[in-house]
C-alpha positions, 0 to 999 in steps of 0.5 A, a space after each residue: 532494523 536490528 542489523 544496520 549492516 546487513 541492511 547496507 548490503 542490502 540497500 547498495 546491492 538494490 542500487 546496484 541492480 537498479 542503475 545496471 537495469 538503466 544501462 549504468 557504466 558495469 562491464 559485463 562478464 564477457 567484457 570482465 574476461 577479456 581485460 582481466 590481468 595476466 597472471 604473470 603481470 598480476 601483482 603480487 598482494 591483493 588491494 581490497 578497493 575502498 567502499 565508493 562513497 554515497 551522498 544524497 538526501 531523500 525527503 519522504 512525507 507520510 499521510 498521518 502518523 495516527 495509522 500503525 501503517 505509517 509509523 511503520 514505514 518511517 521507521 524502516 525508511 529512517 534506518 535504512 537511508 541512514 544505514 545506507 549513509 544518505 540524509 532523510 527527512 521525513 514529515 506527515 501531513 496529517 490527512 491535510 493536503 494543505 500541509 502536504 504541500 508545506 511540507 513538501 516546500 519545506 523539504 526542497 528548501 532543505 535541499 532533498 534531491 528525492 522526494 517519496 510522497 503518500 500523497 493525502 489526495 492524489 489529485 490536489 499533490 499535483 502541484 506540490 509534485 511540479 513544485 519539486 520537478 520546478 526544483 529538481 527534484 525527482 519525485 516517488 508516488 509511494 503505495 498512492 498514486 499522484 494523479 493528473 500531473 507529468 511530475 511523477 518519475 516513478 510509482 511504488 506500490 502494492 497490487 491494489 487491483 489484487 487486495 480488493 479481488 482477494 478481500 471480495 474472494 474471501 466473501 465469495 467463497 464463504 457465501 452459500 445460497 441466496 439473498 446474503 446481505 453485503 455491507 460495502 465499505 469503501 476507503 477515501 474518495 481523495 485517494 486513488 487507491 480506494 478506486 483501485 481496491 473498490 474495482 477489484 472487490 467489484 470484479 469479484 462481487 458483481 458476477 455473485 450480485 447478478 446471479 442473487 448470492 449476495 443483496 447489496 443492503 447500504 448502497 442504493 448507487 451499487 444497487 442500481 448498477 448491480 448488473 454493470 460488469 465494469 465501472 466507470 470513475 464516476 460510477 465508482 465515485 457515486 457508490 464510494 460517495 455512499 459507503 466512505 469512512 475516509 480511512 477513519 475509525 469514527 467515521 467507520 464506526 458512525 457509518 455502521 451504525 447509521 446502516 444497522 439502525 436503519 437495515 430492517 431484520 431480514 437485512 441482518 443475520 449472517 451477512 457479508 461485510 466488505 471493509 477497506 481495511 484493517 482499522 475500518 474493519 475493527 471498528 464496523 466489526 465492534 458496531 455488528 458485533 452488538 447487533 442482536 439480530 446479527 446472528 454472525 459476520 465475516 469481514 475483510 481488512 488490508 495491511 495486517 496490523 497488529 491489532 487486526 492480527 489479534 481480533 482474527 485469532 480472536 475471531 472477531 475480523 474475518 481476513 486480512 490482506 497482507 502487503 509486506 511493507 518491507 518489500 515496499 519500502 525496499 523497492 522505494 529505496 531502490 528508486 530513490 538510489 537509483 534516481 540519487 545516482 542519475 539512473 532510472 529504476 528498474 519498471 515493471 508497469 505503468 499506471 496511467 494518471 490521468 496525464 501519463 504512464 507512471 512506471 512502476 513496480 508491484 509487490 505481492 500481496 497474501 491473503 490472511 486468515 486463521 489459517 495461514 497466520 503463523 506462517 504468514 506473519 510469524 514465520 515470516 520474521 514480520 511479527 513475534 508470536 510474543 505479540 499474540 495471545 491465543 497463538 496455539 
């Protein structure tokens, strides 16, 4: 951060209102009064009071540093803990939950009290999860959700059901007539969240899928259930099963190229493309891109990465979703604080894991287009316009 200072402030203001939301020690106003000093007793010269102390360390595993995303994430969380003066130790997992859970190991032998995990497979960090509560260990499932397992203490996260509403809207409103071809894209059957996004895009779609505005062209599961409103797991497994690029930029890419080369003519044209995010939808719109018979294409993506912000001032991706993750690493700081001072962060949900209700905070997410970019995105202090061209 550019001004470690001011971030303190910050982080300890976050602690503050969290341990007052669990019921800390902190007198109230009308408590503050009545034991105030008479000013005839007060004394003489003001005593400023000495800055109360912090300890603690907070161990954090990322799933990859091969996502812009990430490495993002690291940075914000490595500056702030330390500006805040807490110790942090932070590892990726490289999409390996078997690593994970190394790393996990690795970070109670280090002695962290709190552990902040992206967990590569939500179900398969259960264990590395019991671990760290075996140890005492407080554990945060941050932006995914650890599944079937009670070894979860608190969820931070972004609105998934609302990133995948906003990406299906977009296409939604830009659909005129009938019969518009829909390429679907999901993200990784390990992860949670792309159950989430897929639901709420399916949420959206389904209504203008059953009335003709849309046909599914590449998945025969999401065909055969083109008239169920609501998806079960499974159900959702099965149409995510044929449409996954497990996050990854090749595996996109061959994917598209697998659906355009077998789409016959009428399955092309202008067509509608649902992509999970932003790395997934550069590399499906490069492969539509070259497709002749592809007359234009509008494409959805999540986390406004830099790269993705520049291909849609170019025009070559549609939308993105935009999920501040300084608000999302804040909100994590401020669980992790929090549980470090013995109390409970402030809830406002729950997500259920299969085993209980997690509670949680969502943060916002915005919807981005050509449109709204600068203000967004520049405005907003997130990106310089220095790192754009094209910006009028």
């Amino acid at each position: 951060m550019k001004n470690a200072r001011l971030f303190l402030l910050l982080i300890i203001a976050l602690a503050m209102m969290a341990l007052v939301a669990c019921g800390g020690g902190t007198t109230t106003t009308e408590e503050a009064v009545a034991t105030e000093v008479p000013a005839e007793e007060a004394p003489s010269e003001e005593v400023e009071a000495p800055a109360e102390e912090v300890s603690g360390k907070v161990g954090i595993v990322l799933p990859t540093r091969d996502e812009p995303r990430w490495v993002q994430d690291e940075t914000r969380f490595r500056e702030a803990l330390e500006a805040a003066g807490y110790e942090v130790e932070i590892l990726f997992s490289q999409g390996d939950s078997a690593r994970e859970r190394s790393n996990v190991e690795d970070l109670i032998t280090q002695g962290v009290q709190v552990l902040i995990i992206t967990p590569h497979d939500g179900t398969a960090a259960a264990a590395a999860a019991e671990a760290a509560r075996d140890a005492g260990v407080s554990v945060i499932s941050y932006d995914r959700l650890i599944r079937d397992t009670d070894a979860v203490d608190y969820y931070v996260t972004f609105d998934s059901i609302a990133v995948g509403a906003q990406q299906a809207q977009f296409l939604v409103d830009n659909a005129e007539g009938e019969g518009n071809p829909l390429y679907l894209y999901a993200g990784a059957a390990t992860d949670n969240n792309a159950f989430i996004f897929f639901e709420g895009a399916w949420g959206v779609l389904q209504p203008k899928i059953a009335d003709g505005t849309f046909r599914i062209v590449n998945s025969s599961e999401a065909v055969a259930l083109q008239d169920t409103a609501e998806l079960t797991r499974e159900q959702m497994a099965g149409i995510i099963d044929q449409v996954t690029t497990n996050w990854d930029f090749n595996t996109a890419r061959n994917l598209a190229e697998a659906n355009l080369t077998s789409a016959p003519a009428e399955d092309k044209g202008d067509v509608f493309i649902l992509a999970p995010n932003d790395g997934t939808a550069r590399a499906i719109a490069d492969v539509f891109a070259t497709d002749t018979d592809v007359t234009s294409f509008l494409v959805t993506g999540q986390d406004a990465e830099q790269a993705s912000v520049q291909y849609i001032i170019d025009g070559k991706q549609s939308m993105t979703v935009f999920k501040d993750v300084r608000t999302l690493v804040d909100d994590a700081i401020a669980a992790a604080v929090a549980l470090l001072g013995g109390g409970a962060p402030e809830a406002s949900g729950a997500y259920n894991n299969g085993v209980i209700d997690v509670p949680a905070v969502q943060s916002p997410v915005v919807t981005v287009t050509q449109d709204n970019l600068v203000e967004a995105l520049i405005d907003s202090g997130y990106y310089s316009a220095d790192d754009f061209t094209g910006l009028e």
